[in-house]
PQR file with spaces between the fields and no chain letter, atoms N, CA, C, O and H, PARSE charges and radii, in Angstrom:
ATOM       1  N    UNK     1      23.344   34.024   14.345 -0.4000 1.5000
ATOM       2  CA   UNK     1      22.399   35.087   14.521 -0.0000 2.0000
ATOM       3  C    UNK     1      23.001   36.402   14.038  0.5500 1.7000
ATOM       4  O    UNK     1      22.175   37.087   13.435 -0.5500 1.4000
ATOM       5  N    UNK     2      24.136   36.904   14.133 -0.4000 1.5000
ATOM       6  CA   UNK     2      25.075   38.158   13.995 -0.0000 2.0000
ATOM       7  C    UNK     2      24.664   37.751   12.747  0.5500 1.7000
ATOM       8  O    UNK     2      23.493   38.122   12.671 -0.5500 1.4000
ATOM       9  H    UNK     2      24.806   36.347   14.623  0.4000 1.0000
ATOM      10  N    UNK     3      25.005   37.136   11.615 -0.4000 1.5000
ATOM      11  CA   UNK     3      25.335   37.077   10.067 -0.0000 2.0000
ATOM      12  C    UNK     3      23.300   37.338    9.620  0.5500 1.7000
ATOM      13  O    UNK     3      23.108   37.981    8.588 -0.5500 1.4000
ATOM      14  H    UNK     3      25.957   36.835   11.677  0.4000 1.0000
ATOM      15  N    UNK     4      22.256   36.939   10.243 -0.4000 1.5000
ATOM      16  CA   UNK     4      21.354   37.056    9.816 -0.0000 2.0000
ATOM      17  C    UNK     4      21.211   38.439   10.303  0.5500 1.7000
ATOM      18  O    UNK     4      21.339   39.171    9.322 -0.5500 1.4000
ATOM      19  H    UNK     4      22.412   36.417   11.081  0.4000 1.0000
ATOM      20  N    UNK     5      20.960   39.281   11.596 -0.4000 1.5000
ATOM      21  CA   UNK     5      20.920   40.483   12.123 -0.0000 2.0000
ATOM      22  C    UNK     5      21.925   41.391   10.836  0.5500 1.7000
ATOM      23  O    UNK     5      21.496   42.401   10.277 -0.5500 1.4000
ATOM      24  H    UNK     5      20.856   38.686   12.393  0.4000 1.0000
ATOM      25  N    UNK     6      22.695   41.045   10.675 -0.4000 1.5000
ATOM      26  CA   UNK     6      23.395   42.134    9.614 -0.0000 2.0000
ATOM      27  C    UNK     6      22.683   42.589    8.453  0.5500 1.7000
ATOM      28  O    UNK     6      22.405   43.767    8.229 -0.5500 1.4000
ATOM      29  H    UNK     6      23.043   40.224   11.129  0.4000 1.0000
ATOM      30  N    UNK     7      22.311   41.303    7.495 -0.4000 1.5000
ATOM      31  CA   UNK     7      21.684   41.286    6.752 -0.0000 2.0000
ATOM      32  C    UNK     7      20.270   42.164    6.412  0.5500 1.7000
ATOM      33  O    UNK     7      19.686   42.249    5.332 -0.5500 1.4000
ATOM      34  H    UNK     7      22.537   40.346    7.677  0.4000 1.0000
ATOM      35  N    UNK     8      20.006   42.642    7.411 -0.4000 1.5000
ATOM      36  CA   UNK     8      18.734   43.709    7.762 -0.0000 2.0000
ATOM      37  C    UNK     8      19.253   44.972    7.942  0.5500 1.7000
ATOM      38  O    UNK     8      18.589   45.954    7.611 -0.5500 1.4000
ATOM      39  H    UNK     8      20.480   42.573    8.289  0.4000 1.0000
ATOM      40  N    UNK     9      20.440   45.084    8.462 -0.4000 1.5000
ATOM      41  CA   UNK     9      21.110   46.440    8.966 -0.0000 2.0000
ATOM      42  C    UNK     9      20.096   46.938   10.732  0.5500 1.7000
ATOM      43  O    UNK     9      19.439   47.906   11.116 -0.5500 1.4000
ATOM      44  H    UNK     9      20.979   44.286    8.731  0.4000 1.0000
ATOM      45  N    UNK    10      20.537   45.561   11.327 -0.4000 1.5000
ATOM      46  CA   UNK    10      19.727   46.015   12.528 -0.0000 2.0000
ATOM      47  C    UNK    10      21.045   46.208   13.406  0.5500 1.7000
ATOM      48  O    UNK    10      22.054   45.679   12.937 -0.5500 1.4000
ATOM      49  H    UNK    10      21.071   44.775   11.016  0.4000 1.0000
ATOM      50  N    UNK    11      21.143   46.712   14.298 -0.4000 1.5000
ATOM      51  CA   UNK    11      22.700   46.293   15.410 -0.0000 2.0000
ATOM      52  C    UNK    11      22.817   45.104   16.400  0.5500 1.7000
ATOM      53  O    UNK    11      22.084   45.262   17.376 -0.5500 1.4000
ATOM      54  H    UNK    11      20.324   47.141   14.678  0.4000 1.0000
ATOM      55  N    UNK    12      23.343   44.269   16.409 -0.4000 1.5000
ATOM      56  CA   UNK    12      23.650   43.242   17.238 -0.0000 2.0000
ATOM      57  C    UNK    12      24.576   43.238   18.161  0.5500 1.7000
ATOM      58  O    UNK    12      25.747   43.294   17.785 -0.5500 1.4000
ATOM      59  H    UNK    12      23.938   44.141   15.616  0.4000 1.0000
ATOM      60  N    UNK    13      24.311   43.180   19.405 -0.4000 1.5000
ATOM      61  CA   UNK    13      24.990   43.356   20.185 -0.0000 2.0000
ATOM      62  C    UNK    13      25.168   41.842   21.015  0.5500 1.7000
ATOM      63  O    UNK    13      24.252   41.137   21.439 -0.5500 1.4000
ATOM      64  H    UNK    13      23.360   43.135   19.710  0.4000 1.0000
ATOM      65  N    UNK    14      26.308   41.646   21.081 -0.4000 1.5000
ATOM      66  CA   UNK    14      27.324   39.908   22.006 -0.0000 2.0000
ATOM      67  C    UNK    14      27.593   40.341   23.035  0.5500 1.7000
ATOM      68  O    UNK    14      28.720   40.822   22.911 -0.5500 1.4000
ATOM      69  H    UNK    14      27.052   42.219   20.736  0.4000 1.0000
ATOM      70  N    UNK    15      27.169   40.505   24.233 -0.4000 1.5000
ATOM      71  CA   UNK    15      27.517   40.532   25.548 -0.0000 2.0000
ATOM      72  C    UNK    15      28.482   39.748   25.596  0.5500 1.7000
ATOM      73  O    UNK    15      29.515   40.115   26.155 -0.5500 1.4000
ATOM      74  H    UNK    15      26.254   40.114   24.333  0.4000 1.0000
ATOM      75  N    UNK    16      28.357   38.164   24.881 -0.4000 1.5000
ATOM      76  CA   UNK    16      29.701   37.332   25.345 -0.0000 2.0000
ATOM      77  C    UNK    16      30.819   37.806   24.433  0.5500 1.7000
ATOM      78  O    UNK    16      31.954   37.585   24.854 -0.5500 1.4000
ATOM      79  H    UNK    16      27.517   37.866   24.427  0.4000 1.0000
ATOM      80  N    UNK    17      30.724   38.313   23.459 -0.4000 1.5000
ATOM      81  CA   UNK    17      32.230   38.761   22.585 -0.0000 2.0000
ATOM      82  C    UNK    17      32.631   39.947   23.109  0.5500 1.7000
ATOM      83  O    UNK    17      33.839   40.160   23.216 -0.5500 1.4000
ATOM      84  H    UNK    17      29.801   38.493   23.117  0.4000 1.0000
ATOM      85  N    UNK    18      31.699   40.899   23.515 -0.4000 1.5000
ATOM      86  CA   UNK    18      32.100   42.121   24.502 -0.0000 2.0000
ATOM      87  C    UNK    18      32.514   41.965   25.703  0.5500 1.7000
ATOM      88  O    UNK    18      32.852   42.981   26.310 -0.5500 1.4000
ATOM      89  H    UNK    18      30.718   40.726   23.427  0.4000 1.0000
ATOM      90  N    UNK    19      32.610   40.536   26.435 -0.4000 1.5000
ATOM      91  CA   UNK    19      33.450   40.018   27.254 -0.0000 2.0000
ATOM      92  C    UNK    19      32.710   40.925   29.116  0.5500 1.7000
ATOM      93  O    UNK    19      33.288   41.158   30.178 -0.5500 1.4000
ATOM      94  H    UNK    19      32.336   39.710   25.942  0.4000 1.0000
ATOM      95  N    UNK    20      31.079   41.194   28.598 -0.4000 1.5000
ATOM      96  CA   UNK    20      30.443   41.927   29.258 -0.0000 2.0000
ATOM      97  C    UNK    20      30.369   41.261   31.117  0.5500 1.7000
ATOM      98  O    UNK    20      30.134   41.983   32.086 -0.5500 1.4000
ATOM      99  H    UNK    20      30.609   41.005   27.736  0.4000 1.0000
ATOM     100  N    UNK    21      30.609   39.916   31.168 -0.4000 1.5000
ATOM     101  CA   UNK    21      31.072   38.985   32.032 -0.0000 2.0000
ATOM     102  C    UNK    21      32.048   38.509   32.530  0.5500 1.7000
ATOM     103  O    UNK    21      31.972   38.066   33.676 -0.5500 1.4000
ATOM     104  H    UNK    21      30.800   39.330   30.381  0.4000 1.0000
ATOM     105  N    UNK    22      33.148   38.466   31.872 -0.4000 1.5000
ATOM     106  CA   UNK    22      34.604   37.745   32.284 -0.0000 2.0000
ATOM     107  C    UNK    22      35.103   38.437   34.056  0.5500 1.7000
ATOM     108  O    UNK    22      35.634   37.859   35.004 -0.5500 1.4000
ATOM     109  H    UNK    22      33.209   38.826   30.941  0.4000 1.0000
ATOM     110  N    UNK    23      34.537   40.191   33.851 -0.4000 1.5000
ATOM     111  CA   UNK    23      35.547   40.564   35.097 -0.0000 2.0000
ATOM     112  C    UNK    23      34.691   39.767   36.138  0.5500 1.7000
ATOM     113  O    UNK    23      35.415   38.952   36.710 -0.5500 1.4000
ATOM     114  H    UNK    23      34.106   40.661   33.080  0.4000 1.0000
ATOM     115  N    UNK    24      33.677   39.734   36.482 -0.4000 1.5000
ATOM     116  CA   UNK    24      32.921   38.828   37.056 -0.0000 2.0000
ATOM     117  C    UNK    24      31.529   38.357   37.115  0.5500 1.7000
ATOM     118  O    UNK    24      30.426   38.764   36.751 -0.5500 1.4000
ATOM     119  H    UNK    24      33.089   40.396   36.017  0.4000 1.0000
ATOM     120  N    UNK    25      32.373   36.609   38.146 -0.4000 1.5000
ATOM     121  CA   UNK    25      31.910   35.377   37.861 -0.0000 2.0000
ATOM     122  C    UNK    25      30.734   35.254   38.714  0.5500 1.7000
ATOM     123  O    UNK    25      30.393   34.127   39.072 -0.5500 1.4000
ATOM     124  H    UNK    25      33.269   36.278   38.441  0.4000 1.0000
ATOM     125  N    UNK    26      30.113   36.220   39.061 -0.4000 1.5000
ATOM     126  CA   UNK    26      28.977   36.175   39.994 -0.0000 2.0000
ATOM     127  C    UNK    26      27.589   36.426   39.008  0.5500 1.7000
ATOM     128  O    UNK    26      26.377   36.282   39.167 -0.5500 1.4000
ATOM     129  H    UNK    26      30.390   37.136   38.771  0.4000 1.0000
ATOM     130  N    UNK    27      28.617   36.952   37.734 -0.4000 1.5000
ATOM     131  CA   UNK    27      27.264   37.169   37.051 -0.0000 2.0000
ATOM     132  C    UNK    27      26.354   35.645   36.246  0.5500 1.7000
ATOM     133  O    UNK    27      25.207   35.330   35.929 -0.5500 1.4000
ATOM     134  H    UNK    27      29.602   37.069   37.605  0.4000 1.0000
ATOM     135  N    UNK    28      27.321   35.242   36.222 -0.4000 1.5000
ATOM     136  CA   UNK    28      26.998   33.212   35.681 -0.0000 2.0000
ATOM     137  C    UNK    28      26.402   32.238   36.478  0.5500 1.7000
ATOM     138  O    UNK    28      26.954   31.571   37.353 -0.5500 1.4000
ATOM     139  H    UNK    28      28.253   35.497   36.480  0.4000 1.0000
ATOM     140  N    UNK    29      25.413   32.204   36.175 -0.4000 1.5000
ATOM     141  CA   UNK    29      24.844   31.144   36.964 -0.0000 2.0000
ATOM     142  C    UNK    29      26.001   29.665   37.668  0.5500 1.7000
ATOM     143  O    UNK    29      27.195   29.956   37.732 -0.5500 1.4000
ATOM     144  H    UNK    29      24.964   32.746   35.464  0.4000 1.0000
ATOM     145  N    UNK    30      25.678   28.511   38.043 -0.4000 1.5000
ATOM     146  CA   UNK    30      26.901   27.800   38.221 -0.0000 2.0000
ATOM     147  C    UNK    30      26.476   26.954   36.885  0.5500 1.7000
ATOM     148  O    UNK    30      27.252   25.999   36.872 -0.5500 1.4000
ATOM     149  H    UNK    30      24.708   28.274   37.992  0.4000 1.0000
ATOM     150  N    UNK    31      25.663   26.869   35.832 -0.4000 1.5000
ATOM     151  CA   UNK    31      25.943   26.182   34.875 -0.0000 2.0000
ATOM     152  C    UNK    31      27.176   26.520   33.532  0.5500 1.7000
ATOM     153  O    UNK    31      27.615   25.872   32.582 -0.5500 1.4000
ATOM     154  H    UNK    31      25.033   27.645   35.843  0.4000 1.0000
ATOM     155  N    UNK    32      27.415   28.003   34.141 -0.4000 1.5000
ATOM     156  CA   UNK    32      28.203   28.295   32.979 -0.0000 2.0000
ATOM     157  C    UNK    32      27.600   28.960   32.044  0.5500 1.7000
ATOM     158  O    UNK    32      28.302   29.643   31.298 -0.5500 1.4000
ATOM     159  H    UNK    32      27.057   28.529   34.913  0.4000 1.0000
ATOM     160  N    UNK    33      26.048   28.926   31.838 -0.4000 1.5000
ATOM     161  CA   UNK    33      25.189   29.624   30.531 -0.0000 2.0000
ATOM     162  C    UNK    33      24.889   30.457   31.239  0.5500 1.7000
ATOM     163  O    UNK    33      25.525   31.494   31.050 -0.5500 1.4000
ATOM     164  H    UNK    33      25.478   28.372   32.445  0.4000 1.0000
ATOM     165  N    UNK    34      23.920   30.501   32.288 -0.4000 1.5000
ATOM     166  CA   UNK    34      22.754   31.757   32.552 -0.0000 2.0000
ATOM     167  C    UNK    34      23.475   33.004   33.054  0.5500 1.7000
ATOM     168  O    UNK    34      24.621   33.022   33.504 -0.5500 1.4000
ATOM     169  H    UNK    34      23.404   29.658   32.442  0.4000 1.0000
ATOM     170  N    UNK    35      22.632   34.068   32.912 -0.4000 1.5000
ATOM     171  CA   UNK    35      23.219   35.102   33.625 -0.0000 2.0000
ATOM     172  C    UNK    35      22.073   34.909   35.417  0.5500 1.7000
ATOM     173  O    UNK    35      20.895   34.617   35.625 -0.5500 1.4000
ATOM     174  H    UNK    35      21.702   34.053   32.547  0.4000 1.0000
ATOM     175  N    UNK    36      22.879   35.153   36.030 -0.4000 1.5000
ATOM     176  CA   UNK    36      22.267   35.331   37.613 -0.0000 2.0000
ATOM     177  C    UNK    36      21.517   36.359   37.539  0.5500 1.7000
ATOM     178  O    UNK    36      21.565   37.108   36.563 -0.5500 1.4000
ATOM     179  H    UNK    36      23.836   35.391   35.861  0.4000 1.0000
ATOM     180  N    UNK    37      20.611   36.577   38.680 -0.4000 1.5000
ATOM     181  CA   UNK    37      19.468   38.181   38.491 -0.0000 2.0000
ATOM     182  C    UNK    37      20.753   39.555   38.047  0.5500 1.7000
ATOM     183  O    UNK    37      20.488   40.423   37.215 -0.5500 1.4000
ATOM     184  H    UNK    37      20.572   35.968   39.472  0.4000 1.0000
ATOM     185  N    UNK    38      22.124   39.482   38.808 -0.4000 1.5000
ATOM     186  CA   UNK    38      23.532   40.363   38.821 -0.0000 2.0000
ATOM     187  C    UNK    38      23.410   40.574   37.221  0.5500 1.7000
ATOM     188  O    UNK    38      23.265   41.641   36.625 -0.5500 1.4000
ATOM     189  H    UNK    38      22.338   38.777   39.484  0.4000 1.0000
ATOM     190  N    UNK    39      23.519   39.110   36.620 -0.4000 1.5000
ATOM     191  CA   UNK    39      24.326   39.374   35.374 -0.0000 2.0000
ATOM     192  C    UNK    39      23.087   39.911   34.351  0.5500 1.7000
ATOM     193  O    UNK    39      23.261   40.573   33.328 -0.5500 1.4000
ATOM     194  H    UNK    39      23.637   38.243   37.104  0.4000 1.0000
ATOM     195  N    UNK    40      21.846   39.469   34.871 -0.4000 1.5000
ATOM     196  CA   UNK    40      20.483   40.323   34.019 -0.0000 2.0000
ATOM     197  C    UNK    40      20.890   41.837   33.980  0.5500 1.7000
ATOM     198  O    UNK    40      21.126   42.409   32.915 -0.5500 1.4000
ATOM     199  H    UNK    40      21.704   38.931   35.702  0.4000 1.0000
ATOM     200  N    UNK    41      20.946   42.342   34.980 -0.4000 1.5000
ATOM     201  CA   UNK    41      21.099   43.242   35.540 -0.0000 2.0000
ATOM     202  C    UNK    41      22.487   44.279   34.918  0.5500 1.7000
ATOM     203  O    UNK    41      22.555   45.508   34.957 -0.5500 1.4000
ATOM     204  H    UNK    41      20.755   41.878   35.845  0.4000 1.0000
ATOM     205  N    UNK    42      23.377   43.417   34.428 -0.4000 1.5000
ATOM     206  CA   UNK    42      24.678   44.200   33.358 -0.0000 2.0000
ATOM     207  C    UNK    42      23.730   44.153   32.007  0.5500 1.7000
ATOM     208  O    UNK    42      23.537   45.196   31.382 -0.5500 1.4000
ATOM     209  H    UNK    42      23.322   42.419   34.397  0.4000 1.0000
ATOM     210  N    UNK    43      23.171   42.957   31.597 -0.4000 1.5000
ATOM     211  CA   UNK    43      22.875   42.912   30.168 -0.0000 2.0000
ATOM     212  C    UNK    43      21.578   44.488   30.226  0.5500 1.7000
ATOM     213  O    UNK    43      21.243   45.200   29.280 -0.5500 1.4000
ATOM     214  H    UNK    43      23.327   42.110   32.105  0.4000 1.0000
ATOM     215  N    UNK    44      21.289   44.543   31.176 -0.4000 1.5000
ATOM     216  CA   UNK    44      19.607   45.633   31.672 -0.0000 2.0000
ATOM     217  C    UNK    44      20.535   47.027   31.072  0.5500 1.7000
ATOM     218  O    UNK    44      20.201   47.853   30.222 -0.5500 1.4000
ATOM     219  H    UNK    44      21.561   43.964   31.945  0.4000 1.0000
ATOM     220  N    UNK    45      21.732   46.929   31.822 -0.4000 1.5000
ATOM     221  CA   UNK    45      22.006   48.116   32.114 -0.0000 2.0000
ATOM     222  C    UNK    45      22.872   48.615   30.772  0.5500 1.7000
ATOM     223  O    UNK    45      22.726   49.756   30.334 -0.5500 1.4000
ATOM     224  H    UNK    45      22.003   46.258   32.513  0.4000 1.0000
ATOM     225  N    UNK    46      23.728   47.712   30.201 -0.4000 1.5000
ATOM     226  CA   UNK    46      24.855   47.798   29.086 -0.0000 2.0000
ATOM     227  C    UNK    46      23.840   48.117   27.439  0.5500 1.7000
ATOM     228  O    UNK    46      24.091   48.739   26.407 -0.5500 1.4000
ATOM     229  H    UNK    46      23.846   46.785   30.557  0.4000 1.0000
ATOM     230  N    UNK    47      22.507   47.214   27.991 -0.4000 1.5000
ATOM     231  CA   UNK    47      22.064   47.649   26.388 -0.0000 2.0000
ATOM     232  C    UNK    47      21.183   48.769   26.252  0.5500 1.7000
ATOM     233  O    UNK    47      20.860   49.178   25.136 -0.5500 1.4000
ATOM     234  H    UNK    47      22.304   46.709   28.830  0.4000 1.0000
ATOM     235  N    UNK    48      20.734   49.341   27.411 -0.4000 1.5000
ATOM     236  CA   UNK    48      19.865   50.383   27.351 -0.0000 2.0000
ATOM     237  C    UNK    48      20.080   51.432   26.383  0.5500 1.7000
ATOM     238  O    UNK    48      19.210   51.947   25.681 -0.5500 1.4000
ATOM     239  H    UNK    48      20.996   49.009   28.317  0.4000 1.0000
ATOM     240  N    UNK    49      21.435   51.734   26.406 -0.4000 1.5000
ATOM     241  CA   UNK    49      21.989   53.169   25.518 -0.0000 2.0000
ATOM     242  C    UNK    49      22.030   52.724   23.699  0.5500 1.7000
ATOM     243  O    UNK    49      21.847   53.476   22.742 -0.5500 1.4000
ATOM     244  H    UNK    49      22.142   51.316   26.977  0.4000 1.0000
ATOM     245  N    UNK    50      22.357   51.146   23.705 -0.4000 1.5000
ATOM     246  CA   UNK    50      22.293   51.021   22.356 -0.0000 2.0000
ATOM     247  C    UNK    50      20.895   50.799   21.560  0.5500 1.7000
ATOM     248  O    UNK    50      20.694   50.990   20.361 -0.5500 1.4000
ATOM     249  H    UNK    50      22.505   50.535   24.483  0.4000 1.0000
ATOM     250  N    UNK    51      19.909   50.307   22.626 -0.4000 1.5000
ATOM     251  CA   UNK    51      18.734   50.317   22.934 -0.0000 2.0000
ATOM     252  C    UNK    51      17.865   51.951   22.264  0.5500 1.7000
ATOM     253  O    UNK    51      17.253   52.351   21.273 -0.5500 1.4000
ATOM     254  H    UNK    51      20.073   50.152   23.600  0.4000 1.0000
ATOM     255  N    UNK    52      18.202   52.278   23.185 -0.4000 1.5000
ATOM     256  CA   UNK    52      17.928   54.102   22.941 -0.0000 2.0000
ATOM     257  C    UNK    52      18.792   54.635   21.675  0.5500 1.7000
ATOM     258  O    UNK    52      18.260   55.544   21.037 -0.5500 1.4000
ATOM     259  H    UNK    52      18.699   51.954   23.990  0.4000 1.0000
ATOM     260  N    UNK    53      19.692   54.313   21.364 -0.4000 1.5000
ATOM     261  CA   UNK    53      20.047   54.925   19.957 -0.0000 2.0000
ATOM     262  C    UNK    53      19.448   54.020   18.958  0.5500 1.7000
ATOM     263  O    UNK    53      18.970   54.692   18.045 -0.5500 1.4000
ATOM     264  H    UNK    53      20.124   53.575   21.882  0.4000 1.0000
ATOM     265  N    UNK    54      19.320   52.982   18.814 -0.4000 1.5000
ATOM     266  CA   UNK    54      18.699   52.650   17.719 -0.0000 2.0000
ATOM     267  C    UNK    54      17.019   52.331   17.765  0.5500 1.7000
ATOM     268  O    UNK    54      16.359   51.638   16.990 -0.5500 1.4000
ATOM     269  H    UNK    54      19.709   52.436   19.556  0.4000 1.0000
ATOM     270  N    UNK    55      16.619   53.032   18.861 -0.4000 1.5000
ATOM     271  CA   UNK    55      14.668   53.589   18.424 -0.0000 2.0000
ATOM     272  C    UNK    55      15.190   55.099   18.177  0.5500 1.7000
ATOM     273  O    UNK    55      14.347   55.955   17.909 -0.5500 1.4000
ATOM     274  H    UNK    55      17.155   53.595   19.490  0.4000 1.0000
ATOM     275  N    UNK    56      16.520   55.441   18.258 -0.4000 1.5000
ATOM     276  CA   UNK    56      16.653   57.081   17.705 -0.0000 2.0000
ATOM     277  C    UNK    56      16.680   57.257   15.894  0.5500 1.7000
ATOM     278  O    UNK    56      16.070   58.087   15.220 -0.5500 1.4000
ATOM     279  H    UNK    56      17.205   54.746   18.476  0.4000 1.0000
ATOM     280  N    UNK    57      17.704   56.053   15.387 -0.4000 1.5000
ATOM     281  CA   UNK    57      17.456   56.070   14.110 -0.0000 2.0000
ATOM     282  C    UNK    57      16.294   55.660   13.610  0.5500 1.7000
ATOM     283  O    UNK    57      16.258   55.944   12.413 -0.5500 1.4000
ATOM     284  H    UNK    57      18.200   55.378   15.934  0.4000 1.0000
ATOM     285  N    UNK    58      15.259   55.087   13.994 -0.4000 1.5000
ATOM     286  CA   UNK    58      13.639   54.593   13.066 -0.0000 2.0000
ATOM     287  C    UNK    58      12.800   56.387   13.432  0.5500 1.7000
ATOM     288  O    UNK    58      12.337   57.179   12.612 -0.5500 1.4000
ATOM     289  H    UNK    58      15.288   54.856   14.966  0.4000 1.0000
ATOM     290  N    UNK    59      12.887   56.510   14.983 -0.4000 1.5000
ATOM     291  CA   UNK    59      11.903   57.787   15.360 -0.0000 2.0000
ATOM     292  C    UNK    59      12.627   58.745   15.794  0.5500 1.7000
ATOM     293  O    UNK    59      12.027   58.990   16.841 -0.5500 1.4000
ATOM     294  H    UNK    59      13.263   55.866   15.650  0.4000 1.0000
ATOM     295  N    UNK    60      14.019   59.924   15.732 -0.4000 1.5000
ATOM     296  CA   UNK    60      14.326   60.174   15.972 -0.0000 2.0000
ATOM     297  C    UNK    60      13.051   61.393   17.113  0.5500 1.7000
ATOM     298  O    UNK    60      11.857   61.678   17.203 -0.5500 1.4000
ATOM     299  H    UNK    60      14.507   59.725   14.882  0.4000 1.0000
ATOM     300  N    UNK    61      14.315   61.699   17.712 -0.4000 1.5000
ATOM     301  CA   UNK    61      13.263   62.771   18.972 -0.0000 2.0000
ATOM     302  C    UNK    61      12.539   64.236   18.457  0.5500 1.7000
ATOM     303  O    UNK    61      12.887   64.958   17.522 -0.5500 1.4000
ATOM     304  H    UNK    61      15.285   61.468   17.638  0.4000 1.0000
ATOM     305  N    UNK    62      11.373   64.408   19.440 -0.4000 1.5000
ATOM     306  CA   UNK    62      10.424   65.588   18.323 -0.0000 2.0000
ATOM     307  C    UNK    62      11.329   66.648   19.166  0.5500 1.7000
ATOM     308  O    UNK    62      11.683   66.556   20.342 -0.5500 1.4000
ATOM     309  H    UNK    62      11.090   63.821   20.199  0.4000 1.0000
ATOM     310  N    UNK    63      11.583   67.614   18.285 -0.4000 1.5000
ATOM     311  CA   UNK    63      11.800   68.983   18.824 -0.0000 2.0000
ATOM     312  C    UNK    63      10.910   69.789   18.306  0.5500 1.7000
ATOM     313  O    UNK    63      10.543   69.831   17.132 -0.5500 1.4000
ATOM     314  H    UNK    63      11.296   67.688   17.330  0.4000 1.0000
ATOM     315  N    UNK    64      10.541   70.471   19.250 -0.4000 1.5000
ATOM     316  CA   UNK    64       9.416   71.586   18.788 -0.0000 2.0000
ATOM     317  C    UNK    64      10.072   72.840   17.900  0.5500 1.7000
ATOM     318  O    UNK    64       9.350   73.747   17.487 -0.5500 1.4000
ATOM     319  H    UNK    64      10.839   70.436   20.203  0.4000 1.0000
């Protein structure tokens, strides 16, 4: 997915290569894949800002 996302010049962001989980294991479901409502809740919170900067580069903000 990263190698196709590039290809557009969109930003991709890996929670798992950003290691956004490792400090903790509460955020993993017990299968090992899911994130728990906790670990929704980092991905909610960690992408918001990259989120918000890149609807800044398509619409940047109106100043009067």
């Amino acid at each position: 997915m990263r190698d196709a996302v590039q290809t557009t010049g969109v930003t991709f962001v890996d929670p798992i290569a950003a290691n956004w989980f490792d400090q903790n294991p509460i955020n993993i479901a017990p299968d090992g894949v899911h994130p728990t409502d906790a670990g929704h809740a980092v991905i909610a919170e960690r992408l918001f800002q990259p989120f918000i900067d890149a609807l800044r580069t398509v619409a940047p903000p109106h100043t009067p």
